[in-house]
C-alpha positions in Angstrom: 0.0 0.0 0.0 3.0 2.4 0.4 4.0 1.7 -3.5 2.4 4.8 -5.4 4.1 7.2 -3.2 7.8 6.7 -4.4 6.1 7.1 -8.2 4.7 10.3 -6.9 8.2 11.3 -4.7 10.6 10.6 -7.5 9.1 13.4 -10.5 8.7 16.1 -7.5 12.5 15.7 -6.2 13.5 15.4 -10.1 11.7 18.8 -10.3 13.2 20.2 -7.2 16.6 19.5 -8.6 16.0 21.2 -11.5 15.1 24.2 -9.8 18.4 24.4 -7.9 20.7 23.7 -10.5 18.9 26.1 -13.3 21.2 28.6 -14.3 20.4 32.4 -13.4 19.7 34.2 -16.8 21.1 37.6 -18.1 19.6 40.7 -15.7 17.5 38.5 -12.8 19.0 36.6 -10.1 21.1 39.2 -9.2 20.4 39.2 -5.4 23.6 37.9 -3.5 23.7 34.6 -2.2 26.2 33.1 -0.4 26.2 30.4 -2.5 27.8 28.6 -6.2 26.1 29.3 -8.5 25.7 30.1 -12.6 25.4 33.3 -14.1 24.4 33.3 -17.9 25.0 36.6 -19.7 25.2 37.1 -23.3 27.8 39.3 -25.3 25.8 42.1 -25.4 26.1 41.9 -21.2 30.0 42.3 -21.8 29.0 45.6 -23.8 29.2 44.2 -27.7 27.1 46.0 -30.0 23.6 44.6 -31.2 25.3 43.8 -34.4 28.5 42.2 -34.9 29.6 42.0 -38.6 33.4 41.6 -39.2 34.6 41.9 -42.8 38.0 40.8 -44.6 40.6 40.6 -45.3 41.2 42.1 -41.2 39.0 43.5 -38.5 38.3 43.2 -35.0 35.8 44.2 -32.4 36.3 44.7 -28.5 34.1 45.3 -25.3 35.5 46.0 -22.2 33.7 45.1 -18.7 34.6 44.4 -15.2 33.2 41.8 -13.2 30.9 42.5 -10.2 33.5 43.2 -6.8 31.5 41.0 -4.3 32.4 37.8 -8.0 34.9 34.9 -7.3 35.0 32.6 -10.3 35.2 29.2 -9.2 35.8 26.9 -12.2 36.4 27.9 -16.2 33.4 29.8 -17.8 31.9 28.6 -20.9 31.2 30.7 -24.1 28.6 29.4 -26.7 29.3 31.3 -30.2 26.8 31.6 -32.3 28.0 32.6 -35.8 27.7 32.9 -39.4 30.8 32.7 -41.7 30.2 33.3 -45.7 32.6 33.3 -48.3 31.7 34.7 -51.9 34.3 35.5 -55.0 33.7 38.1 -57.0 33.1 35.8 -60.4 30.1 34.6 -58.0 29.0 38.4 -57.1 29.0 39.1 -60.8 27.3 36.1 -62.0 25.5 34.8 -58.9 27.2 31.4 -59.9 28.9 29.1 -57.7 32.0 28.6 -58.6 34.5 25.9 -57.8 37.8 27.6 -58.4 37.2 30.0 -55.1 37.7 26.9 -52.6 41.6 27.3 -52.3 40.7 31.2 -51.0 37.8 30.0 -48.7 39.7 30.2 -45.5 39.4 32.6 -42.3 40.8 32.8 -39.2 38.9 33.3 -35.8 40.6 34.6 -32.7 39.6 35.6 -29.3 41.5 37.1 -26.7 40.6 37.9 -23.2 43.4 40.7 -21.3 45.5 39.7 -24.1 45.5 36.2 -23.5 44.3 33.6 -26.5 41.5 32.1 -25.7 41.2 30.2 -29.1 42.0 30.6 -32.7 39.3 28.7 -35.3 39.5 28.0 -38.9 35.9 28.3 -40.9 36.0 27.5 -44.8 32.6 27.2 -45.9 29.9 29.2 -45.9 27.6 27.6 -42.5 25.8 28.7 -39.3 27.7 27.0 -36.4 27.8 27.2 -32.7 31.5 27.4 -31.1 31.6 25.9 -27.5 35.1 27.8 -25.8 36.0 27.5 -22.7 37.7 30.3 -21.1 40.1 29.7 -18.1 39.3 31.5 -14.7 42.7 33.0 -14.5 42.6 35.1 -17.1 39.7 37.4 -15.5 40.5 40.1 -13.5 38.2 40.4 -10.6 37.8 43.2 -8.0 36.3 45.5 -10.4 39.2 45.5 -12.5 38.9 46.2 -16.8 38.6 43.5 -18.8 39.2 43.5 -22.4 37.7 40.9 -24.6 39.0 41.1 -28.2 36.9 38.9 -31.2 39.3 39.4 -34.9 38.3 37.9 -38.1 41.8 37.2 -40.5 41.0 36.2 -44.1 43.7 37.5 -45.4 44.6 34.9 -47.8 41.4 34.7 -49.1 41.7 38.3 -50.6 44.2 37.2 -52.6 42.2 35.0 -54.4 39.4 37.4 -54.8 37.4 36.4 -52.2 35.3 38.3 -49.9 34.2 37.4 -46.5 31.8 38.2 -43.6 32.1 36.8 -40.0 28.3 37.5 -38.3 28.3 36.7 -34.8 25.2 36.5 -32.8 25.3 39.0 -29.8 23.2 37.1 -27.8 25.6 34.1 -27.5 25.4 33.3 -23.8 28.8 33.2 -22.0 28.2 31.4 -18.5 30.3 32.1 -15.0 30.4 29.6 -12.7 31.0 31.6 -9.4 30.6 32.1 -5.6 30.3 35.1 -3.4 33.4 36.9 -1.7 33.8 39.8 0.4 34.8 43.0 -1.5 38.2 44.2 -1.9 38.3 47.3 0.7 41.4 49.5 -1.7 40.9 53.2 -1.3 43.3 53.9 -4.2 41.2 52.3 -6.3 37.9 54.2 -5.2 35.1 55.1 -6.7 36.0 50.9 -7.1 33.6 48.9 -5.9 30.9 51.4 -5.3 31.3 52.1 -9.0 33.1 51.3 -12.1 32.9 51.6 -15.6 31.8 49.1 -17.8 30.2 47.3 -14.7 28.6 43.9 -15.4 26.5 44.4 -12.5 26.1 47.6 -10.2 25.1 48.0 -6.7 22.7 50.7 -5.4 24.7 53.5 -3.1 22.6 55.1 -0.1 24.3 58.7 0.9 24.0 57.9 4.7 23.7 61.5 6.7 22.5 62.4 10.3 18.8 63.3 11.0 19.6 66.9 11.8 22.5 67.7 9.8 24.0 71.2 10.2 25.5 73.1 7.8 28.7 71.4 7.9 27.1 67.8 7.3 25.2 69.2 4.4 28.4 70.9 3.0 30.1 67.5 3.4 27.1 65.9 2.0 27.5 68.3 -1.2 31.2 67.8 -1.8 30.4 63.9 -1.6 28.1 64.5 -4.3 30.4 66.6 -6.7 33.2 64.1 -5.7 31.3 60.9 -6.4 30.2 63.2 -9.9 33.6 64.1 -10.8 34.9 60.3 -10.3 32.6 58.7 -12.2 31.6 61.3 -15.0 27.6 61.1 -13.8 27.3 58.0 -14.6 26.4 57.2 -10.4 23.4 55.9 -8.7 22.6 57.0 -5.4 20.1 57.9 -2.8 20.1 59.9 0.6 19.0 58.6 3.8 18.7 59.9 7.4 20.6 57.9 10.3 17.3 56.6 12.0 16.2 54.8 8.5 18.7 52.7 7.7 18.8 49.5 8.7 20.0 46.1 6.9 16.5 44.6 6.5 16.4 47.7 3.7 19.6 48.3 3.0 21.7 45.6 3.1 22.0 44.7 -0.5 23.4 48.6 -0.6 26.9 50.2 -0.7 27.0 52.7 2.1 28.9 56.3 2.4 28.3 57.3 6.0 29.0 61.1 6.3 29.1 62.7 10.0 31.3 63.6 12.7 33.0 61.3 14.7 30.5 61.7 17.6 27.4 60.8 15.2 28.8 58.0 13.3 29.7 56.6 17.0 26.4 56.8 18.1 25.3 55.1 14.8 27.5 52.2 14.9 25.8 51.4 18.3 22.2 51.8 17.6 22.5 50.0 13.8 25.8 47.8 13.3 27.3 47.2 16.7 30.5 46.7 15.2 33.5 47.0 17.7 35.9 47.8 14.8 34.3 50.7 13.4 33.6 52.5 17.1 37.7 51.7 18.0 38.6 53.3 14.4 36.7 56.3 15.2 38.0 56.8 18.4 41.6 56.5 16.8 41.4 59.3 14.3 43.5 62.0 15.0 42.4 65.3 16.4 41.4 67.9 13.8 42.3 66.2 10.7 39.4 64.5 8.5 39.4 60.6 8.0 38.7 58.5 5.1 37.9 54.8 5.7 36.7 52.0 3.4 35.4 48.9 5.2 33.5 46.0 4.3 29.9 46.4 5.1 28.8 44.5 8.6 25.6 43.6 7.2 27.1 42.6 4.0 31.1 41.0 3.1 30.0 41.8 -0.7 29.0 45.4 -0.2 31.6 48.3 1.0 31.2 50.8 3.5 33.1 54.3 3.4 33.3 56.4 6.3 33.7 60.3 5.9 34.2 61.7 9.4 36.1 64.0 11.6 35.7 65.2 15.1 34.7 68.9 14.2 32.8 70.4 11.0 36.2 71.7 9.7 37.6 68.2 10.3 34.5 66.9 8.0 34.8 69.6 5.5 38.6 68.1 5.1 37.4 64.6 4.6 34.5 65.2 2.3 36.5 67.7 0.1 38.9 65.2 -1.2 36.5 62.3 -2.4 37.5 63.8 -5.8 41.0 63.0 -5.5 42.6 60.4 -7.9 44.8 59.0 -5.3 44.6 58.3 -1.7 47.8 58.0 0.2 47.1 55.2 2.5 47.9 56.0 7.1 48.8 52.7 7.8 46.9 50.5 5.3 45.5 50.5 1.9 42.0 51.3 3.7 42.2 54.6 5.6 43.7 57.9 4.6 43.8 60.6 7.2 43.8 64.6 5.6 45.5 66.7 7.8 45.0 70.1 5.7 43.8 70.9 2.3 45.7 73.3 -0.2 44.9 73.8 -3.4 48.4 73.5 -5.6 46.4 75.3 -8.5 46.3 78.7 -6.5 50.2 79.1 -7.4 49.6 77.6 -10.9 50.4 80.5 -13.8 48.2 80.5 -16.3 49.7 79.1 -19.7 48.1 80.6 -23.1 50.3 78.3 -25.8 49.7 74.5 -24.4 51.2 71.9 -26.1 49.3 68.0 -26.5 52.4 66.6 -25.4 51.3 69.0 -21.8 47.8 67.4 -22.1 47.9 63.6 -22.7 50.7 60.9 -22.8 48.4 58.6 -25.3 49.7 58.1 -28.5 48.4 60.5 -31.6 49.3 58.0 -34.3 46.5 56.0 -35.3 46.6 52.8 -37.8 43.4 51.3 -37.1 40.7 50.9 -40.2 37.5 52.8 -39.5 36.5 55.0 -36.9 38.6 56.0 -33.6 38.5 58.6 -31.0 40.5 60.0 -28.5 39.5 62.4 -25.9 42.0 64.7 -24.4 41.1 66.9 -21.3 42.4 70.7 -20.9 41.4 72.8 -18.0 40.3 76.9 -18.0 40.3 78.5 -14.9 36.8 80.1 -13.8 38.0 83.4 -13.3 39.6 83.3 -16.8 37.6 84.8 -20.2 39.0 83.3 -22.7 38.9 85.6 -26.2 37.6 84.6 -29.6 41.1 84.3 -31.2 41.6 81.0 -29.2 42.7 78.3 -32.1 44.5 75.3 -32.5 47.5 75.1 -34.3 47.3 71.5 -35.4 50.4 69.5 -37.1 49.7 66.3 -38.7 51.0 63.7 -41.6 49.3 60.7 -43.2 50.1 57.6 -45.3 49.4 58.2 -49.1 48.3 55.3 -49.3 44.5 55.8 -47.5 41.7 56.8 -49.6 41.8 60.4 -49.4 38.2 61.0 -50.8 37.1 58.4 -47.7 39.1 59.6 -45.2 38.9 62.9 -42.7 40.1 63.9 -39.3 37.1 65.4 -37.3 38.0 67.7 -34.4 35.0 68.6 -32.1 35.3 70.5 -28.7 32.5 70.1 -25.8 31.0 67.4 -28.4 30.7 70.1 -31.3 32.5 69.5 -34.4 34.8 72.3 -34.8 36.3 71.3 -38.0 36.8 68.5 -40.8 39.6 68.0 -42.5 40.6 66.4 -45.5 43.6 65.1 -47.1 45.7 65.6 -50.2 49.0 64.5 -51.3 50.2 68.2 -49.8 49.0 67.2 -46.3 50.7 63.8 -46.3 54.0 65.6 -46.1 53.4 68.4 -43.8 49.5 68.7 -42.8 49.0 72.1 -41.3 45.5 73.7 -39.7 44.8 76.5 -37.5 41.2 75.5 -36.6 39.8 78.9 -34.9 37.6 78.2 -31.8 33.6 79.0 -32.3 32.6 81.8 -29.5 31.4 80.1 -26.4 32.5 76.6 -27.4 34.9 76.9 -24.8 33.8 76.4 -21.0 35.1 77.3 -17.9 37.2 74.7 -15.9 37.0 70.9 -17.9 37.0 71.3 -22.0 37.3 68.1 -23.7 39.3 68.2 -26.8 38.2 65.1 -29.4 40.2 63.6 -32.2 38.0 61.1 -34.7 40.4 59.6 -37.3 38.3 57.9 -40.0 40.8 55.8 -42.4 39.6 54.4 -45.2 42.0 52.6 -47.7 42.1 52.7 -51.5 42.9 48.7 -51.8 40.1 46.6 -51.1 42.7 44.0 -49.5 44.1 46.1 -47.3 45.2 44.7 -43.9 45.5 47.6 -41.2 48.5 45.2 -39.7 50.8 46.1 -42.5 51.2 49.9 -40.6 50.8 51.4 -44.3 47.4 53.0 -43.4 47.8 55.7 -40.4 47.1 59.3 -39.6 49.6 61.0 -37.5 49.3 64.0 -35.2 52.3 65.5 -34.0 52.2 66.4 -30.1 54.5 70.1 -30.9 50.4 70.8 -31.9 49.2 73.3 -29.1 46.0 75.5 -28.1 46.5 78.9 -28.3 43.9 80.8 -25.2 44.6 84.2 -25.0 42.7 85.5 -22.4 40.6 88.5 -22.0 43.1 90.7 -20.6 40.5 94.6 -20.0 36.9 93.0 -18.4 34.0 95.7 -18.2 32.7 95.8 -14.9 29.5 96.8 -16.0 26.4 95.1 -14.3 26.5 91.4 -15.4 23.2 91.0 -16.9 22.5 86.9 -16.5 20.2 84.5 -18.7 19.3 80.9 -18.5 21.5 80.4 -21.1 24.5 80.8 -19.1 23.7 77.7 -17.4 25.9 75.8 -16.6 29.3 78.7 -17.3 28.2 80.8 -14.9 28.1 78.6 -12.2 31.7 77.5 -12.9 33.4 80.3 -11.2 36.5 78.0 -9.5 37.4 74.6 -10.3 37.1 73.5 -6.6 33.3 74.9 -6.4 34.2 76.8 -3.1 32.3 79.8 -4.6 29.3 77.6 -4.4 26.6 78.4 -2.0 23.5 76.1 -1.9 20.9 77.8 0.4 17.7 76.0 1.5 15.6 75.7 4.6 17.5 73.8 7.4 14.1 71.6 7.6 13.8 71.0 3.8 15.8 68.1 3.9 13.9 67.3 -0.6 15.6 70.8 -0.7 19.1 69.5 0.4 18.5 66.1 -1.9 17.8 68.6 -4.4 20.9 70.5 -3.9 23.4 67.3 -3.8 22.2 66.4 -7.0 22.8 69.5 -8.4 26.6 69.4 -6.7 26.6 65.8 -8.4 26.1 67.1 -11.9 28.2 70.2 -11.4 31.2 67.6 -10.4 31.6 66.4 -13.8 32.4 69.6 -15.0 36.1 69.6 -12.9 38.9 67.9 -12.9 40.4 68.9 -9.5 41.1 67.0 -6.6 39.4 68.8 -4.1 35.7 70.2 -4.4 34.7 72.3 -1.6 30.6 73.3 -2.4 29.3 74.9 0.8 25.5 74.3 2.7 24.3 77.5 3.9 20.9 77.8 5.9 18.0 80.3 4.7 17.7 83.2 7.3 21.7 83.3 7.6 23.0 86.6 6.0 26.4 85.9 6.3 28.3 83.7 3.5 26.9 85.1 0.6 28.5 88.1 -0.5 30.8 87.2 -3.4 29.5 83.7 -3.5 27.7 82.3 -6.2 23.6 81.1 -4.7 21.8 78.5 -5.9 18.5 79.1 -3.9 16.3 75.7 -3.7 12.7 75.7 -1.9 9.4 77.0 -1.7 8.1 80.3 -2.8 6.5 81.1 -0.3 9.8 80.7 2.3 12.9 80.9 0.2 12.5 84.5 -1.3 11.7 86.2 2.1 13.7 84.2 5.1 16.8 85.0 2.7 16.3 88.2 1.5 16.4 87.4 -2.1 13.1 88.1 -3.0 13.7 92.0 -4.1 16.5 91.0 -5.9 14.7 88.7 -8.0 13.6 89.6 -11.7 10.3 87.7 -10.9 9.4 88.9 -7.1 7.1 87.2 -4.9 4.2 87.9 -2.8 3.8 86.4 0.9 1.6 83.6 0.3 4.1 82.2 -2.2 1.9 83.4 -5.3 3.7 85.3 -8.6 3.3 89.2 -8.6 1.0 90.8 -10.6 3.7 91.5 -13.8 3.8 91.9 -17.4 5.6 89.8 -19.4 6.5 90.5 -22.6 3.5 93.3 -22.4 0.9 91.1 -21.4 -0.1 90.3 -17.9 -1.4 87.2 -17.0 -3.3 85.7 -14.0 -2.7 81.8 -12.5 -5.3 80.0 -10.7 -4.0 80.5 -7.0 -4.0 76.6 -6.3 -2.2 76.1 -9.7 0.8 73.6 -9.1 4.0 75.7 -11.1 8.1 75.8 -10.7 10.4 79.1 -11.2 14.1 79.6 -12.4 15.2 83.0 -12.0 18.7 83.8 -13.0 20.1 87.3 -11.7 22.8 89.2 -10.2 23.1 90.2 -6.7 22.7 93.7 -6.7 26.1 94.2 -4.1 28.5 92.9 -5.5 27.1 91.5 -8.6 27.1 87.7 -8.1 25.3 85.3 -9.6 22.1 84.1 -8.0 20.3 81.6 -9.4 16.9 80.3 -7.4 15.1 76.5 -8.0 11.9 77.6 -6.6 8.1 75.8 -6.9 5.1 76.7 -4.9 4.2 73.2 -3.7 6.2 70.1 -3.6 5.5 69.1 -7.0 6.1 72.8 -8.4 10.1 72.6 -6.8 10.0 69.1 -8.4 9.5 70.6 -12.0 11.4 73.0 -11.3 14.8 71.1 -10.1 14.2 68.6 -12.9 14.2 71.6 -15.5 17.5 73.1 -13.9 19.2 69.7 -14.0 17.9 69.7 -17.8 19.5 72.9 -18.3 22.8 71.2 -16.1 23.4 68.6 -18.9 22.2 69.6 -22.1 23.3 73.6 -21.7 20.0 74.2 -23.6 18.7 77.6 -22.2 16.7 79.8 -23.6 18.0 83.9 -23.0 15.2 84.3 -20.6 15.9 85.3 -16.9 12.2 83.6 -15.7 11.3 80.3 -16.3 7.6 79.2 -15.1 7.1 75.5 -15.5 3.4 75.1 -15.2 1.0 72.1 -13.8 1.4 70.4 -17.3 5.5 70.5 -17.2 5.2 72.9 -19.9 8.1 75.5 -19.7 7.6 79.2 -20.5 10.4 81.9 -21.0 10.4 85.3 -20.4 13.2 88.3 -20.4 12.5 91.0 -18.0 14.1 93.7 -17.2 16.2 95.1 -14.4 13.0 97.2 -12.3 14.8 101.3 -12.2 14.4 103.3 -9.4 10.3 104.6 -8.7 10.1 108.2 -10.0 9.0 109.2 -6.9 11.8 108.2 -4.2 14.0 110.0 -2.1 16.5 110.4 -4.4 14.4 111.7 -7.5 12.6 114.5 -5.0 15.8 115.9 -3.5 16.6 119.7 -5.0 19.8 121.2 -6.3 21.4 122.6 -3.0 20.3 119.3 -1.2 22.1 117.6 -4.1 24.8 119.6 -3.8 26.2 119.6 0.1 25.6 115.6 -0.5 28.5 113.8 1.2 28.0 111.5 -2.2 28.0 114.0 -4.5 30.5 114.3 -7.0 32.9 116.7 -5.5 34.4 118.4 -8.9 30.8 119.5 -9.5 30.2 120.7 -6.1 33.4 122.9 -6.5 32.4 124.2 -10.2 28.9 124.8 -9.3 30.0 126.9 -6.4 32.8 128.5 -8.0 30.3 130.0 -11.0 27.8 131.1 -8.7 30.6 133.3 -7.2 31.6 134.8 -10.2 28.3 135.4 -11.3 27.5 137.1 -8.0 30.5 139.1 -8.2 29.8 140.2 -11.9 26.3 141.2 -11.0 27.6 143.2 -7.9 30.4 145.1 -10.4 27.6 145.9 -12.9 25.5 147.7 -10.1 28.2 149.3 -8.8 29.9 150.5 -12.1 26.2 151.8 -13.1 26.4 153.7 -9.5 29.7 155.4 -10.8 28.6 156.5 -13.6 25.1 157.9 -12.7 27.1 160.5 -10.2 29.7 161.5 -12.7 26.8 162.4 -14.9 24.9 164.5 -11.9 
């Protein structure tokens, strides 16, 4: 009687199995478990184009990627290529017959290579679909978030020579499988923004911005200079969210990287209440008086996930910790884990400004290319943000080519800040001395980071041409330089702002320290607002320390000479900071838009109407820039930050100083001007002699006004006394 229930037993443990043991496909099953297991990507995972189409006689394709930093491979993975290989003559193209005296030419060579390592090298000869099963040895990964380079070529060489062309097709969905297990992650500060990002990442981890839940205004300028670090170091490309002290908690955020800003006092206390982690609280307590502390650990809740610790005892101590999260080095204390910043100066400060830079200044990559097709190379160059450069900036440009590329085909694009500044082409003249002085567009050049792009495109004139020979190349020489003369006489007349300064204007120092973010100190959207902001402004540096400052509404002092970005509500922002006269677009109490004319015609809202304001304008003291992020509800400031961030990245402003964004997300633009002085103040109503003994009046015209009325008094006093003379000689 106990028979039927091994029948029934044996299909539900078969079934069970096959659950375990099925592999975890491309994009799900990414949770971390601390277990072996399968991953299955495809190429297109490793970062290989939808298409991959390799023609003869030579030509290879690469992706690069880096494996997840919480990966440990455990055995070889396994790679199952998918491909098409098809030879054809050219008596077949001509005469769509097959032809049998082609087969000695039908002959390519497949090669992959992983890091520079072979992983195999395949021989196809006819024209068939096939599936290639390689197996790729562990070693030749590099894991920890390190670069990998995976390189597929397709050599038919040979089969040129016989007049034979051919196509390699390779399906980029061919799975690749990892066999792998779970590790803790690599805690190496010189290799940060590694693991909590890196390019190219097969897999990426959210990042939760840990702050306290009362922060002051040095924990928000901490929390800012994170922001345009973690910006700067990974070029925007980031993922991150902010979260109070009292909300985190590994139920929610233990899958997460965490950045834990604070002083040393309030990351104490939150080691205790969340983590209870002995090593944490006795590395606190051993960071040095006054200096600021960097510290990457592995996360208690999680060995694959990283936790960095930006601390010191004081708000200047924090300030010195948070400012240097842009740096491209970390010299270690006493291990690879912890730096400790004693001060912070800025080696730029002494720097001289150079007008004729040479490449050979700006990048140590070669400027010879002999690669068929397309290829780009991107080459930084800094402006300082005090520094107007003029519209004779050019660049003298020295070059040489083979004579041997197809000249008609071929071109050498140069584009600055992503537009194309010039094209060239070549001639037999350039191939022995290539010369162009490509003059600089007006306001294609930006304050602090310009990026300077090279695209060679090389096209040959023989259809057999192998770009391994070296006889196809395009050659600039690094003696090429940027001439930036600067504006030497600038008019100190009233800076008169538009939206279409955005971002330039705000790009006043390379280090951001002329960057004041003022919100409400209970506004914490406000503040989230503001990092992100920092976080976008970040990529627009290159320097090693960014030093953005938090400033409270209601506190006067701090802005003068600083550049405010104003973020909150209109009905708070404009009045507890004293901004609201100075805006084009004033406010009224209740939040609502002044009754104004714009563009001659004065409209009315609906009071209850949802809308977000940009105002760009300078402060009427010392003519700074102030730009306010403003919305009248919390959807309003929403609109209203996402079109300033829009403005951020695509530098798309209109020449408007107002910007309503309305309930539907629609933008509208408006110019208005400066308001004058009211006819009827104090100034206008005061008379001549009022003007005149004026401790501001101009005293040259005090002293000529005087001076004539003297003389005139003393020539109408000679006329009546020379017409009293001559009345008693006539008596």
């Amino acid at each position: 009687m106990f028979k039927p229930k091994p029948k029934f037993f044996i299909p539900f443990l078969f079934f069970c199995i096959l659950l375990i043991v099925q592999p975890v496909k491309a994009q799900s099953g990414w949770n971390t478990i601390p277990h072996a297991q399968n991953v299955e990507l495809s190429l297109s995972d490793l970062g290989f184009e939808d298409s991959i189409v390799l023609q003869g006689p030579y030509q290879e394709v690469s992706a690069s990627f880096s494996l997840p930093p919480d990966w440990n491979l455990t055995s070889p993975a396994t790679l199952n290529l998918r491909l098409y290989s098809e030879f054809q003559s050219l008596f077949e193209a001509l005469t769509n017959q097959e032809s049998s005296t082609a087969t000695a030419g039908m002959e390519g060579y497949l090669k992959i290579t992983l890091n520079g390592n072979t992983i195999t090298e395949t021989t196809l000869n006819e024209n068939v679909e096939s599936v290639l099963s390689i197996t790729i040895d562990s070693e030749y990964f590099l894991e920890d978030s390190k670069e990998n380079l995976f390189t597929i070529s397709w050599d038919s060489a040979s089969a040129c020579q016989y007049s034979v062309t051919t196509t390699l097709s390779i399906d980029p969905s061919s799975k690749i499988n990892f066999p792998m297990e779970t590790k803790a992650v690599k805690t190496d500060l010189s290799a940060f923004p590694a693991p909590f990002y890196t390019p190219h990442a097969l897999k990426t981890y959210p990042i939760a911005l840990v702050i306290p839940d009362q922060p002051d205004e040095d924990d928000l300028s901490a929390l800012l200079a994170v922001s345009a670090g973690l910006g700067k170091q990974t070029e925007g490309a980031a993922q991150y969210d902010i979260v109070p002290m009292s909300e985190v908690n590994v139920a929610a955020f233990g899958n997460e990287h965490l950045i834990v800003i604070g002083k040393t006092d309030e990351l104490a206390e939150f080691f205790q209440k969340k983590m209870d982690n002995p090593e944490l609280l006795s590395l606190l307590e051993s960071s040095p008086a006054g200096n600021g502390l960097l510290s990457l650990q592995v996360s208690p809740w999680n060995s694959g996930r990283a936790l960095l610790l930006v601390t010191g005892e004081n708000g200047e101590a924090l300030r010195k910790a948070s400012a240097v999260i842009a740096a491209n080095d970390f010299l270690p204390y006493a291990n690879g884990n912890t730096a400790i910043i004693q001060n912070i100066i800025d080696p730029s400060e002494k720097a001289q400004f150079q007008v004729d830079v040479p490449l050979s200044d700006l990048t140590q990559e070669s400027l010879a290319m002999n690669t068929l097709g397309e290829t780009t190379i991107r080459i930084p160059f800094d402006v300082p943000g005090d520094t107007q450069i003029s519209s004779e900036a050019f660049l003298e440009l020295y070059f040489r080519h083979s004579q041997l590329i197809n000249y008609l085909q071929s071109n050498l694009t140069v584009s600055l800040n992503g537009k194309m500044v010039s094209n060239i082409r070549f001639s037999d003249t350039s191939a022995q001395d290539g010369l162009a002085r490509i003059i600089f567009p007006p306001d294609t050049i930006r304050p602090l980071k310009n990026i300077l792009e090279f695209t060679f495109n090389i096209a040959s004139q023989d259809v057999c041409a192998d770009e391994r020979s070296g006889n196809y190349w395009i050659s600039i020489f690094k003696e090429s330089y940027l001439h930036l003369p600067p504006v030497l006489e600038i008019s100190q007349e009233q800076t008169s702002y538009t939206l279409k300064d955005i971002p330039d204007a705000l790009l006043n120092d390379h280090t951001l320290s002329t960057l004041t973010f003022l919100a409400d100190q209970n506004d914490p959207e406000s503040w989230k607002y503001a990092s992100r902001l920092a976080f976008e402004l970040g990529t627009f540096t290159r320097s090693d320390i960014v030093q953005p400052n938090a400033v409270f509404a209601g506190t006067a002092e701090g802005l003068q000479g600083k550049t405010t970005l104003a973020i909150g509500m209109t009905s708070e922002i404009p009045f507890s900071s004293g901004i609201n006269a100075a805006l084009p677009l004033p406010f009224k109490e209740d939040g609502s838009i002044q009754d104004t004319t714009l563009n001659g015609i004065q409209f009315q809202m609906q009071a209850d109407q949802p809308f977000g304001v940009l105002e760009i304008t300078s402060q009427s003291d010392d003519q700074s820039l102030l730009f306010s992020i403003l919305g009248n509800s919390t959807d309003g400031l929403q609109s209203a930050f996402q079109t300033a961030q829009t403005r951020l990245l695509h530098e798309d402003g209109p020449s408007a100083n107002v910007e309503i964004i309305d309930n539907s997300n629609i933008s509208h633009s408006y110019y208005i001007k400066p308001s004058l002085p009211a006819a009827g103040n104090e100034e206008t109503r005061e008379n001549w002699l009022q003007r005149m003994i004026s401790p501001t009046a101009e005293k040259t015209v005090i002293y000529l006004l005087v001076g004539c009325t003297l003389l005139t008094a003393a020539f109408i006093l000679w006329i009546i006394a020379d017409n009293a003379r001559a009345k008693k000689k006539s008596k």
